[in-house]
Structure formats: C-alpha cells, structure tokens
SEVO-340324 format. One record per residue (C-alpha): residue number from 0; residue in one letter; x, y, z. Coordinates in nm, 2 decimals, always signed. Layout:
N
{resi:NUM | resn:a | xx:X | yy:Y | zz:Z}
...
END
This chain:
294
{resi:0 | resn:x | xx:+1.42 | yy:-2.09 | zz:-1.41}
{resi:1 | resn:x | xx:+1.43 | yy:-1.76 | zz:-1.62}
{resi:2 | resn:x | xx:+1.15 | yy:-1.68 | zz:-1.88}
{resi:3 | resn:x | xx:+1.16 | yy:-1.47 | zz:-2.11}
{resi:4 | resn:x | xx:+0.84 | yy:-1.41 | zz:-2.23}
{resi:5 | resn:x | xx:+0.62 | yy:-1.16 | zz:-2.05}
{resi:6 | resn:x | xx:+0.47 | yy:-1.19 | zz:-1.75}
{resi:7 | resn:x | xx:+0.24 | yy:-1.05 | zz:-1.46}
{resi:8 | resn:x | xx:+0.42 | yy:-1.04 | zz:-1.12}
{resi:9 | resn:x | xx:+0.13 | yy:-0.80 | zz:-0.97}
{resi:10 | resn:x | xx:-0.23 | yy:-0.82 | zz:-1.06}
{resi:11 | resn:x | xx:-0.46 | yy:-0.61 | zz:-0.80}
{resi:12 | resn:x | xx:-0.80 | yy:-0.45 | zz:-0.85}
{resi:13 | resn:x | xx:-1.03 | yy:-0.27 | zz:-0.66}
{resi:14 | resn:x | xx:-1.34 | yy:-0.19 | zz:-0.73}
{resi:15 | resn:x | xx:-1.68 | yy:+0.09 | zz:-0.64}
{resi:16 | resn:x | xx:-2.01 | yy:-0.06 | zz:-0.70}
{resi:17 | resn:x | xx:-2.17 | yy:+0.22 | zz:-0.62}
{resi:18 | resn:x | xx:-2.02 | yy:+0.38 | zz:-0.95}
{resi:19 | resn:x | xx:-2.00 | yy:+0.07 | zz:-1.14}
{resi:20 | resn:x | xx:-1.59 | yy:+0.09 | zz:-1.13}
{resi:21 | resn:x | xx:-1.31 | yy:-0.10 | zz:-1.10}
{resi:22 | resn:x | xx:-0.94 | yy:+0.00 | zz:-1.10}
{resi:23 | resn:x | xx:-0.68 | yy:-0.26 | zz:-1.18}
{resi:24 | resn:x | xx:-0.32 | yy:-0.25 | zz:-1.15}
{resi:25 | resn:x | xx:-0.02 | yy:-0.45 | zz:-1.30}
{resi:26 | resn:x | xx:+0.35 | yy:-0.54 | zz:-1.34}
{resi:27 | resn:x | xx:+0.49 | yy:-0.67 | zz:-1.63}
{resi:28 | resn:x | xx:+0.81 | yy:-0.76 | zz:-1.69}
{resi:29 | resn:x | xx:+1.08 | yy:-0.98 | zz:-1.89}
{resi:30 | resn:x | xx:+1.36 | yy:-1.24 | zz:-1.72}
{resi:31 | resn:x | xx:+1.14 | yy:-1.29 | zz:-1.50}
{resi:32 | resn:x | xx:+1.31 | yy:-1.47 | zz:-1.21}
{resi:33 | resn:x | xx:+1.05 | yy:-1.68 | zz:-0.94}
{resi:34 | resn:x | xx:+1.13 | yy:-1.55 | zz:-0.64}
{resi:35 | resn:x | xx:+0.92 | yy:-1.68 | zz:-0.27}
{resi:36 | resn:x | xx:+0.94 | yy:-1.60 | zz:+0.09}
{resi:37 | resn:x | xx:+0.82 | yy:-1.77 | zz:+0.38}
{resi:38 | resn:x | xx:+0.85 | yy:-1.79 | zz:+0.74}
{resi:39 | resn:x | xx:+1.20 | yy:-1.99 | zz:+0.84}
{resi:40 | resn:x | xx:+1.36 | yy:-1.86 | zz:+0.51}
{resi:41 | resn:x | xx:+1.75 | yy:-1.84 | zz:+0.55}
{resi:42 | resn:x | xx:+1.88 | yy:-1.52 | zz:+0.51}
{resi:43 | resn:x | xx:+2.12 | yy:-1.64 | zz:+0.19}
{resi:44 | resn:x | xx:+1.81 | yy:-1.74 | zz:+0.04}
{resi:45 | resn:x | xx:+1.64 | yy:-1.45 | zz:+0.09}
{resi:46 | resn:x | xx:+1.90 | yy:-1.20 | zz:-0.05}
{resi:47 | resn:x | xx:+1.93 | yy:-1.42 | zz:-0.34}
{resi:48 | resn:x | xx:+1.55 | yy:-1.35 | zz:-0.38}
{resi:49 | resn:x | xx:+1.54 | yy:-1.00 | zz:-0.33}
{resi:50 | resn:x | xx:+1.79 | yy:-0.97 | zz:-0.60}
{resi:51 | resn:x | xx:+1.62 | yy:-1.19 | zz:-0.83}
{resi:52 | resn:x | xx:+1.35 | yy:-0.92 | zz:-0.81}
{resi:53 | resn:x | xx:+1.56 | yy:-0.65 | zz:-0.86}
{resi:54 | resn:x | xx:+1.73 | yy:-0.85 | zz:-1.20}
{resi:55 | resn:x | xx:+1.38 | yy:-0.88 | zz:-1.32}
{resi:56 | resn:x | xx:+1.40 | yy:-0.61 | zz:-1.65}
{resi:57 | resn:x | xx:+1.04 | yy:-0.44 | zz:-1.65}
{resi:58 | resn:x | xx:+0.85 | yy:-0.46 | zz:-2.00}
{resi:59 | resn:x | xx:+0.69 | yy:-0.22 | zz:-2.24}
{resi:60 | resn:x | xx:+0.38 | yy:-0.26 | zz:-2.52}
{resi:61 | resn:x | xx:+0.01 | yy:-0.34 | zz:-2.53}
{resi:62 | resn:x | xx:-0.12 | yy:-0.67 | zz:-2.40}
{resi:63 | resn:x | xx:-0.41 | yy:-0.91 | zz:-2.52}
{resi:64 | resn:x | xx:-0.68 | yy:-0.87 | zz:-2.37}
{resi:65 | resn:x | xx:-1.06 | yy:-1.13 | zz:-2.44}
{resi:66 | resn:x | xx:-1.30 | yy:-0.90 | zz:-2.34}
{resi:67 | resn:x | xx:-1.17 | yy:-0.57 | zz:-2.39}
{resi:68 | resn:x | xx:-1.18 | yy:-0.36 | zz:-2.74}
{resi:69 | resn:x | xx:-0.93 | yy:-0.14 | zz:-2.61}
{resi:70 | resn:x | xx:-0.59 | yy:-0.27 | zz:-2.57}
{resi:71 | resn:x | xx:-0.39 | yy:-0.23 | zz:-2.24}
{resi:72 | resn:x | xx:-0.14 | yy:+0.00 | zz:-2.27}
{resi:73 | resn:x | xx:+0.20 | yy:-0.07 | zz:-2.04}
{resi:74 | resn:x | xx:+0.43 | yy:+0.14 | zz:-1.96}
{resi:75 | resn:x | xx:+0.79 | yy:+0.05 | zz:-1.83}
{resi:76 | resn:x | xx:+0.66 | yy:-0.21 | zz:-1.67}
{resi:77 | resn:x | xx:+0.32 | yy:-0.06 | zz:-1.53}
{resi:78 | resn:x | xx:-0.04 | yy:-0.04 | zz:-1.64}
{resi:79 | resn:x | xx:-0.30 | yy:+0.11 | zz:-1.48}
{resi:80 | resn:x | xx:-0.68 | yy:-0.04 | zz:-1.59}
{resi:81 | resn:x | xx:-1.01 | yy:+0.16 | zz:-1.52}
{resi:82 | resn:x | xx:-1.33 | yy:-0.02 | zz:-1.67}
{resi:83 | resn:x | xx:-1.67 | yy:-0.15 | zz:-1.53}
{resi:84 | resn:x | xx:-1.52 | yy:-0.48 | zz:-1.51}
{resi:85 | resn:x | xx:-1.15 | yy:-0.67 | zz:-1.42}
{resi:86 | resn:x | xx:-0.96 | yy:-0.75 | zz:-1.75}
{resi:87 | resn:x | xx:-0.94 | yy:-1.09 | zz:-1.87}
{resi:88 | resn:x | xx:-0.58 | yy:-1.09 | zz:-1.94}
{resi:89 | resn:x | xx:-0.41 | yy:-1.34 | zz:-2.23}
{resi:90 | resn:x | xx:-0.08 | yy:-1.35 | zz:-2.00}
{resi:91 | resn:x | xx:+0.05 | yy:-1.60 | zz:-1.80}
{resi:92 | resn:x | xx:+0.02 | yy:-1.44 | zz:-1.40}
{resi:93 | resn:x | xx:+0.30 | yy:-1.50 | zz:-1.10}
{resi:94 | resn:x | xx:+0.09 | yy:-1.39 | zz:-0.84}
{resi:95 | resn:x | xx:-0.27 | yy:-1.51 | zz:-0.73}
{resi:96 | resn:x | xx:-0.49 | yy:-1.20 | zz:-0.85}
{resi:97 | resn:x | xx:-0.62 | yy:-0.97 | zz:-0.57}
{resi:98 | resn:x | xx:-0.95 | yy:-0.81 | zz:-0.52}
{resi:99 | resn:x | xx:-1.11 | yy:-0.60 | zz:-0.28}
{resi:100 | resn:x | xx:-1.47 | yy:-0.49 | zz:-0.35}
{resi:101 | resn:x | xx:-1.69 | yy:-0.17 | zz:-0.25}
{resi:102 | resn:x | xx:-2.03 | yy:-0.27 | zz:-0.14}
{resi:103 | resn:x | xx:-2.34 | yy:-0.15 | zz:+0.03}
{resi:104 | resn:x | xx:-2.23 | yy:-0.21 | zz:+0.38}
{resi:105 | resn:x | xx:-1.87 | yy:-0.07 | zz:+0.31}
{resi:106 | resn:x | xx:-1.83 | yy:+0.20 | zz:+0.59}
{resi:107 | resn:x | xx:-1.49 | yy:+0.37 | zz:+0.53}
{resi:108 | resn:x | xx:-1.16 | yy:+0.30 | zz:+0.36}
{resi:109 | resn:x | xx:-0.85 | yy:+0.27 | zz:+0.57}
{resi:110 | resn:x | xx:-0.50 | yy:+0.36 | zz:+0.42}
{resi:111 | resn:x | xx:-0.19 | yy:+0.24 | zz:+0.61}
{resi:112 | resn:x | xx:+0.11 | yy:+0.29 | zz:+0.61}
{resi:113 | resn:x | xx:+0.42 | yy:+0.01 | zz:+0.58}
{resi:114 | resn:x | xx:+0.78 | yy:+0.09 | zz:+0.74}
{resi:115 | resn:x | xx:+0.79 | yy:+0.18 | zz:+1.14}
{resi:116 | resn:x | xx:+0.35 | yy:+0.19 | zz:+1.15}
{resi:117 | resn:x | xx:+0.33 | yy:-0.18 | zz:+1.06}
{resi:118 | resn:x | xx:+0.68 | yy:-0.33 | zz:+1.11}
{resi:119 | resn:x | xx:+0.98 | yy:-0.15 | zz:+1.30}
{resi:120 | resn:x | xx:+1.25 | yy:-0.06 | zz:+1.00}
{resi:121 | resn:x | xx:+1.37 | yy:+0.27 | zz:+1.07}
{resi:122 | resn:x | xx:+1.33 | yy:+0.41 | zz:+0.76}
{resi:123 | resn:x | xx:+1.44 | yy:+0.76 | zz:+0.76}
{resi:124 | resn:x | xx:+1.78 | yy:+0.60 | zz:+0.74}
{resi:125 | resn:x | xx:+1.82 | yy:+0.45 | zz:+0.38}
{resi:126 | resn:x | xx:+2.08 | yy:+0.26 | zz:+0.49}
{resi:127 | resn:x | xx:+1.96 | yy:+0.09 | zz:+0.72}
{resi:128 | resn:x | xx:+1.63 | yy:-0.01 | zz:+0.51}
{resi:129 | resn:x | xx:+1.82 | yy:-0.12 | zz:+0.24}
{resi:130 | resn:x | xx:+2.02 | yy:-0.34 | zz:+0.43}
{resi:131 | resn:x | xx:+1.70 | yy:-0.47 | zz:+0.64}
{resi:132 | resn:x | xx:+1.49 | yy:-0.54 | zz:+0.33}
{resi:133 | resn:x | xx:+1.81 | yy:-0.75 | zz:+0.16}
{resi:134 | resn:x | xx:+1.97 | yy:-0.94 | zz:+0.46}
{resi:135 | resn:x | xx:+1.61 | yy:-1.02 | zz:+0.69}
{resi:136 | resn:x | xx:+1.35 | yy:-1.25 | zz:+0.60}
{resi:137 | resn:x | xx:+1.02 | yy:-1.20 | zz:+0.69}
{resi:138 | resn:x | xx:+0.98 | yy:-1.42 | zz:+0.99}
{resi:139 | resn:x | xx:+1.30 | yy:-1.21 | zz:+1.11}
{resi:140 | resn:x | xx:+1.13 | yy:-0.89 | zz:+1.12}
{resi:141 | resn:x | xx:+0.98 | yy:-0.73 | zz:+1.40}
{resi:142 | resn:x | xx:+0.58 | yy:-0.67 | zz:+1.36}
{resi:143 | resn:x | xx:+0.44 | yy:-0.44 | zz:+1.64}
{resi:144 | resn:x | xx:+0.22 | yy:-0.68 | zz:+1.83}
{resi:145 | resn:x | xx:-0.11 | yy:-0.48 | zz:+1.88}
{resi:146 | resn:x | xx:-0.11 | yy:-0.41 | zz:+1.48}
{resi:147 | resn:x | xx:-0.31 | yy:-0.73 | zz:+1.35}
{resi:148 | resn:x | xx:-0.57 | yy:-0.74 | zz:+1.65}
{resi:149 | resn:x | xx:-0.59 | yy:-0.42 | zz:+1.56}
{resi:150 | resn:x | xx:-0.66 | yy:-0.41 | zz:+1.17}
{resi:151 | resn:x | xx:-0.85 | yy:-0.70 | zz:+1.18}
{resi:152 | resn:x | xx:-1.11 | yy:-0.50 | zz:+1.44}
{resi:153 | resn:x | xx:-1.11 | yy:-0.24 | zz:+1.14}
{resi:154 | resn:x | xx:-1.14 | yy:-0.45 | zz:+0.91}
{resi:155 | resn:x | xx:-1.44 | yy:-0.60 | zz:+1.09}
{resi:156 | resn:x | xx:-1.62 | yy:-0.29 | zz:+1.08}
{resi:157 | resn:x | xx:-1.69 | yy:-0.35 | zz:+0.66}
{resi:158 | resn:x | xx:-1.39 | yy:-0.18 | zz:+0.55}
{resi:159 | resn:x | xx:-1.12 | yy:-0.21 | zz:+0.29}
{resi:160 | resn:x | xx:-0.78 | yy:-0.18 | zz:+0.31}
{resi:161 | resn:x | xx:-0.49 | yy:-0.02 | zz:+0.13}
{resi:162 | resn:x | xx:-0.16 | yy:-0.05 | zz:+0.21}
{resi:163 | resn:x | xx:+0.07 | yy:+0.28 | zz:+0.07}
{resi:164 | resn:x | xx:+0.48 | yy:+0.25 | zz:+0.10}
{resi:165 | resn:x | xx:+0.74 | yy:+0.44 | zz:-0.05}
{resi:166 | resn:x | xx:+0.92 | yy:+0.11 | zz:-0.15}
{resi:167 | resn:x | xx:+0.91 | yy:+0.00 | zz:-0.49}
{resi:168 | resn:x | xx:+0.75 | yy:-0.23 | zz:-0.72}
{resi:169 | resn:x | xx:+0.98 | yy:-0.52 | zz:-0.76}
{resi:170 | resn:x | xx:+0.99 | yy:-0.59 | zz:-0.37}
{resi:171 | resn:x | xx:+0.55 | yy:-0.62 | zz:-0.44}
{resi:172 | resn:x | xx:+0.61 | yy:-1.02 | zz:-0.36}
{resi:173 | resn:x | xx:+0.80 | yy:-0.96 | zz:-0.04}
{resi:174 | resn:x | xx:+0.55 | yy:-0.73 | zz:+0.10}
{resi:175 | resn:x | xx:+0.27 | yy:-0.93 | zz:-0.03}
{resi:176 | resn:x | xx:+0.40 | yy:-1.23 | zz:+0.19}
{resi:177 | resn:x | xx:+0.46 | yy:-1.03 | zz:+0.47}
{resi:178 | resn:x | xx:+0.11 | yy:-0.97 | zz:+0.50}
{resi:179 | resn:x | xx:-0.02 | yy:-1.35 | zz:+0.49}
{resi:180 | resn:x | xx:+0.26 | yy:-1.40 | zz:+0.73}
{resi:181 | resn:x | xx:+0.16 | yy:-1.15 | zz:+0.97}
{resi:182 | resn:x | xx:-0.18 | yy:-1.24 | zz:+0.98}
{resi:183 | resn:x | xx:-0.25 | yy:-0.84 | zz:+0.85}
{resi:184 | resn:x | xx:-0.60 | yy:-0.78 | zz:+0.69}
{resi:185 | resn:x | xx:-0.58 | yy:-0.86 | zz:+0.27}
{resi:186 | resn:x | xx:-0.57 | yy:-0.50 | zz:+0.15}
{resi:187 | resn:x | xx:-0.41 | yy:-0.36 | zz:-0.22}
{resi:188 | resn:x | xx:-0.01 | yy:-0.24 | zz:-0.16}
{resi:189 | resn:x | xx:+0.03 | yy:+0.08 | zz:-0.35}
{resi:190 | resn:x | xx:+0.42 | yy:+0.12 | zz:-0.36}
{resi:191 | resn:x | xx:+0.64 | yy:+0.36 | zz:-0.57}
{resi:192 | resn:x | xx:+0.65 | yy:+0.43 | zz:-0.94}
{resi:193 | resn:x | xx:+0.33 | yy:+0.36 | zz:-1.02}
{resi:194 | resn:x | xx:+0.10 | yy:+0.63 | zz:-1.03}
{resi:195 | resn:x | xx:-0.34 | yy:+0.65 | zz:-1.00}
{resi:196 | resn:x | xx:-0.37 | yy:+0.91 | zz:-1.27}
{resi:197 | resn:x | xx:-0.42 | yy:+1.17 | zz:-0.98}
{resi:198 | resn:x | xx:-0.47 | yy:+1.52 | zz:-0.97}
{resi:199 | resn:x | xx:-0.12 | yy:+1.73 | zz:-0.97}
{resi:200 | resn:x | xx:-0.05 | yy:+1.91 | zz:-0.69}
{resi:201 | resn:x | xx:+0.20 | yy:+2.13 | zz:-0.54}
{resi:202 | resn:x | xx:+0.41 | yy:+1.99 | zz:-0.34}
{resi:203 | resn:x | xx:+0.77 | yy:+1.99 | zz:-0.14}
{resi:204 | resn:x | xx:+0.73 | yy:+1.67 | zz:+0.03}
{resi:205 | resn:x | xx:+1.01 | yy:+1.42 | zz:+0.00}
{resi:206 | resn:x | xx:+0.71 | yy:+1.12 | zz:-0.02}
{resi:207 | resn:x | xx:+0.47 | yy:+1.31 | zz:-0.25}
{resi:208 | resn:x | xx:+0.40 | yy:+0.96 | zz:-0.44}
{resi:209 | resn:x | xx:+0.15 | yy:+0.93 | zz:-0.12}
{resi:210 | resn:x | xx:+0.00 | yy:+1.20 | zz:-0.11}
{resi:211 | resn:x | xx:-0.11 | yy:+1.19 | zz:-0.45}
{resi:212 | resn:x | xx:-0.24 | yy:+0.77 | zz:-0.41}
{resi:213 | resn:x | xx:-0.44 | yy:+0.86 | zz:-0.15}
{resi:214 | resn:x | xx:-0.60 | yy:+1.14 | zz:-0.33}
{resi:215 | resn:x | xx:-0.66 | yy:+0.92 | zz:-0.60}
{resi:216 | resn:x | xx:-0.86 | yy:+0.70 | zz:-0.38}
{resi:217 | resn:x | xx:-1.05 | yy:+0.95 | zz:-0.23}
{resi:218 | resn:x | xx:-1.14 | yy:+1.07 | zz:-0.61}
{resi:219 | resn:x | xx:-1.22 | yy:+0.68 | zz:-0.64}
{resi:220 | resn:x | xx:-1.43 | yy:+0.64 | zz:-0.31}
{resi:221 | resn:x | xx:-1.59 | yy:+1.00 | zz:-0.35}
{resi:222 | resn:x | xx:-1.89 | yy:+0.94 | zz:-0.09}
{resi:223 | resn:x | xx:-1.65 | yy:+0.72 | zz:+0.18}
{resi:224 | resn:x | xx:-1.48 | yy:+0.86 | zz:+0.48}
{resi:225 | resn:x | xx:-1.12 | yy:+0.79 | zz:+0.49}
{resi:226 | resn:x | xx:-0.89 | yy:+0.68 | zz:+0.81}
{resi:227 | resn:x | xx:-0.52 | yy:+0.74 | zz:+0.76}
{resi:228 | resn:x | xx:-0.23 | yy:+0.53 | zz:+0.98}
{resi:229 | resn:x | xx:+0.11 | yy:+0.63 | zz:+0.92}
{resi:230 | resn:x | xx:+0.46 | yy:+0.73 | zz:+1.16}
{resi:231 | resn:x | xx:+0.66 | yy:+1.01 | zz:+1.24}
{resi:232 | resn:x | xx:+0.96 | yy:+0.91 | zz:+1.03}
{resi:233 | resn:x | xx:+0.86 | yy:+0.96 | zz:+0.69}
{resi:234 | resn:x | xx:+0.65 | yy:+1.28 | zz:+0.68}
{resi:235 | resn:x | xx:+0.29 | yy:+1.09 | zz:+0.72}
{resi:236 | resn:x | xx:+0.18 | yy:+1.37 | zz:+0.94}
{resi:237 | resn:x | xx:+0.22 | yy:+1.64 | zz:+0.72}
{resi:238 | resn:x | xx:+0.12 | yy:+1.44 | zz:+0.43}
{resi:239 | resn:x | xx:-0.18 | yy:+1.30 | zz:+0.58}
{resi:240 | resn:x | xx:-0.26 | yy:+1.67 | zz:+0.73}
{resi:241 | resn:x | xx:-0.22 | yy:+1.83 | zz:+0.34}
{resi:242 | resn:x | xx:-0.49 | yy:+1.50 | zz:+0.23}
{resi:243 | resn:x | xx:-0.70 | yy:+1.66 | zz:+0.49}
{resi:244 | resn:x | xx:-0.69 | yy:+2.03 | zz:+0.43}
{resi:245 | resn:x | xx:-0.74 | yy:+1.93 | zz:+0.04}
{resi:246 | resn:x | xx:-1.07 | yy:+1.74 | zz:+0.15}
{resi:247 | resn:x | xx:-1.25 | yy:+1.85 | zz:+0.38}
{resi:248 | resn:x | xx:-1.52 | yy:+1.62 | zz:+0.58}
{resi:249 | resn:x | xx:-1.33 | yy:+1.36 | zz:+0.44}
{resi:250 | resn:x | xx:-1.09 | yy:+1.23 | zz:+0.68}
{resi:251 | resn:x | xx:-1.26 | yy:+1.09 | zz:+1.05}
{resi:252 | resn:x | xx:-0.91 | yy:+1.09 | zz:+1.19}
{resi:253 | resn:x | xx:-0.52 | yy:+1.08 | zz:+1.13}
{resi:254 | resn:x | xx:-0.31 | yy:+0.84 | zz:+1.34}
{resi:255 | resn:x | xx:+0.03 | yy:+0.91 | zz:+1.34}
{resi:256 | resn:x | xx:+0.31 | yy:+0.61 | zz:+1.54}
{resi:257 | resn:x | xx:+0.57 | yy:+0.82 | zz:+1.76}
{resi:258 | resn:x | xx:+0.93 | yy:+0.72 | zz:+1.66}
{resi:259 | resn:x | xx:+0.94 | yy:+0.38 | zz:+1.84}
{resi:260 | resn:x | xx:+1.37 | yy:+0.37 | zz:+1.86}
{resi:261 | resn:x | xx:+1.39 | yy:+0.69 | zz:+2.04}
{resi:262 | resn:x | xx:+1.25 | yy:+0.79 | zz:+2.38}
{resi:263 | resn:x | xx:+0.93 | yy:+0.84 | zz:+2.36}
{resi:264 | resn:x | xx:+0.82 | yy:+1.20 | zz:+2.36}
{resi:265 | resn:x | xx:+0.45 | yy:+1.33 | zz:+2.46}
{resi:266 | resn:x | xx:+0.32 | yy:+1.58 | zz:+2.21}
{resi:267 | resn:x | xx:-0.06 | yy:+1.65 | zz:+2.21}
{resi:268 | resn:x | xx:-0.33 | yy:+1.56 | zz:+1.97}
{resi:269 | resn:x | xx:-0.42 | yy:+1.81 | zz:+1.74}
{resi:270 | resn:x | xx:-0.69 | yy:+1.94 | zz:+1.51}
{resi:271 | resn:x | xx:-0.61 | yy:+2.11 | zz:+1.19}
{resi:272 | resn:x | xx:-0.75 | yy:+2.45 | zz:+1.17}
{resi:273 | resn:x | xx:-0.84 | yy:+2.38 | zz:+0.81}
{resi:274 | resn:x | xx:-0.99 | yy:+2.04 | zz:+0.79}
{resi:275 | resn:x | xx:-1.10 | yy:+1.97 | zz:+1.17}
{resi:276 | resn:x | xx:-0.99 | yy:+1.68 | zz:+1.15}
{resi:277 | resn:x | xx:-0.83 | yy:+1.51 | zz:+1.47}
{resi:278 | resn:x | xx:-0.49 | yy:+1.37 | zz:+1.45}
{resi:279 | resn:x | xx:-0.39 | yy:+1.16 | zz:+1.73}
{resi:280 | resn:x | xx:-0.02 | yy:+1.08 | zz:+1.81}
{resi:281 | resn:x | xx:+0.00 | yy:+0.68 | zz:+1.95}
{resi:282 | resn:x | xx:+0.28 | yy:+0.49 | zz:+2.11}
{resi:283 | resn:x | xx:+0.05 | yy:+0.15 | zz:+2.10}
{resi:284 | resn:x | xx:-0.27 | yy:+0.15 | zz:+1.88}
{resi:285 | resn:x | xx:-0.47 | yy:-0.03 | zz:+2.19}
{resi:286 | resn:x | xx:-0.41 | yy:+0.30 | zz:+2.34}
{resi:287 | resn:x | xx:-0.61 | yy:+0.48 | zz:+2.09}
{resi:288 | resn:x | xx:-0.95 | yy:+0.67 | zz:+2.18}
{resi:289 | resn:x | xx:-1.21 | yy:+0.82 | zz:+2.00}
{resi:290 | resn:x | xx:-1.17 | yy:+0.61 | zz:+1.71}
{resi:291 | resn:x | xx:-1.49 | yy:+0.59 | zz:+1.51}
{resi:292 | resn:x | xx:-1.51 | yy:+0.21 | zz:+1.48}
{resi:293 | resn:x | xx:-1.88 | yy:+0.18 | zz:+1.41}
END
C-alpha cells in the first residue's frame, strides 16, 4: 500500500538532563512504501524491500507540531529538533519512536561503528556492500559472535549507545531491525545525510560525516567521557584519532577491529602524542584489556 501523505519513517531522540536537553531526529517522506525485515526473510522479499525504501521520495515543509510555538522545519526529508522536551508531532509515525536518556548514573557514551566492527560486510568495496545490503536478509548476515556479550557488558555499565554508519537514511528500517535481531544494545543509528549542526572542520577524510556526529555528541554530552569502536576499513582510526586530538581528556580509549578477511596482521597499540589517548587494535573484543568498564 503506497501513501501519499507525509510520513515519519525515523523518529529518535536523545536527551542530557544534566542540561535540560533533548535532540530529536526525523525522516519524512512521500510514497511512502511499508517495507519490514525479519529473521527467515527470503532474499526476493528482501530486495523488493530495500527498493521500496529507496522509491520512497523524501519530503520538504514545516510540520504541525501541539506543543511547540515554533514550527519544525524539514529539509529534503530531514529535521533536526533541539528543545527541553521531545516534539509532540501531528504526523502519522512508521516506526516506534526511540529514546535514550542521560541521567545521574550515566557513566560514558559509547559510539560504534556498523559495517566489519558489528557485522562482517567488507565495505571498503562498494560493490560488494551494495550487493550485500540488496540480496542478504538480516538473519543471512554474519554478526561477530563476541559483539553482543560484549555491548550488553557496556551497556551495563550505565551507558548509552550510538550507532554511527556511512549508510544512508532510507536503509534506517533495515539497520534498526538488525539490531533487535542481533540482540545488540538499543542505541540511536546516526547514518548519512543527516547532519548534528556540528562545528565545521577541516578535513580530507573520505567519511567526514563521522567525524563531525561524533563531535556533535561530544558538544551534546560536554562533561561525559566518550568510547569509540570502529574497523580498519573505513578510516575509523584516523577519524577516531582526529576526535581525539580535537578533545582532549575526552576519549578513555579507541578500539579499532583489524581487517577480519585478510590475514591477520599484529600492529601495536598506540597512544596519540596529542590526545594520550590509547588506541588498541583487536581481532576479538574478549580479547581486549585495559578497558575502563567501571
């Protein structure tokens, strides 16, 4: 069934008590097509999902909002919300809304990466991921095993999650289920072309979109330390290592996931001679040490 009225397909906020903030963040779009995944999907049904989010024509104007005297700009398809309180939206939404909250006994904020530090996708070749992303359903692809004992531990340590790719928006539904089907910690997916009214900086890096997310949640969470999880495929370590020169103090530690489909290669932990911080290369994250987990 198409609709052509407007319609949220993401609706995720996050907010910093401590400030008395929230950030909220949402798709709109036009045609909307229903597209679900789930475990045992065929892979037909799947690509004819994928495209149906891809189809999807993102839409432009300012939407009704009860509570709010200011209307809510969006932008080809995007808005981004800061208030002291989550909009009361007069639109119908897709997607259950998602909140993660700041609180007194939040410790730290953990951003993770998607492709090859999550699941295995081997996305320094496009090809490759596009092909993955159209043609395997999600109870097809390949999780690393130790990752959700893992984040969960994290997570149990009071803190919140974000999860940064350089996919786009439309596939939001895709990784959203991938998530609950994994059995991955509920955290907010901050994907490409949508931007947190960052700071500019200067930059050469192919996957500057993260850099500047994560600086934008550091500028959010201003009194939080920050653990960042990414792979050597798509320039985490030198993005993650920039984060860490820009802030300094902020960052306990940078994990970075070897290449997992070539043959594994020993290189040393280092420390950034600007930032001190530690960056620890891992083949397995139960292999990790000196994590500050308390």
């Amino acid at each position: 069934m198409i609709s052509k009225e407007p319609k949220l397909t993401v609706l995720q906020s996050f907010s910093n008590d401590a400030a008395n903030k929230v950030i909220t963040l949402g798709r709109v779009v036009r045609n909307y097509r229903r597209a679900h995944f789930f475990e045992g999907q065929k892979r037909f049904n799947h690509f004819l999902n994928i495209a149906k989010l891809y189809l999807s024509q993102n839409w432009g104007g300012s939407l009704p909002s009860s509570e709010d005297t200011q209307k809510i700009e969006v932008r080809e398809g995007y808005f981004l919300h800061k208030s002291d309180r989550i909009p009361s939206l007069n639109l119908a939404v897709e997607t259950k809304e998602l909140t993660i909250e700041r609180n007194a006994q939040t410790k730290r904020i953990i951003v993770s990466d998607f492709d090859d530090t999550i699941i295995k996708s081997r996305a320094t070749s496009l090809t490759r991921l596009i092909l993955t992303t159209l043609f395997k359903p999600i109870g097809k692809r390949e999780v690393f095993p130790e990752v959700s004992s893992f984040y969960k531990r994290l997570q149990g340590q009071n803190n919140l999650f974000f999860y940064i790719s350089s996919s786009t928006w439309n596939i939001y539904p895709l990784l959203r289920g991938f998530l609950e089907h994994s059995d991955l910690p509920q955290g907010i997916l901050l994907l490409k072309e949508m931007k947190l009214e960052s700071k500019p900086q200067e930059t050469t890096l192919k996957h500057s979109h993260k850099l500047e997310k994560i600086q934008s949640l550091i500028d959010f969470y201003d009194d939080l330390p920050f653990i960042l999880i990414g792979d050597a495929g798509q320039e985490d370590s030198q993005i993650y290592q920039r984060v860490a020169e820009l802030n300094p103090g902020r960052i306990e530690v940078i994990l970075i996931r070897h290449k997992w489909w070539e043959r594994v290669m020993e290189k040393e932990n280092e420390i950034s001679k600007v930032s001190g911080t530690k960056l620890i290369y891992f083949n397995n994250l139960n292999d990790v040490q000196d994590l500050p987990l308390d």
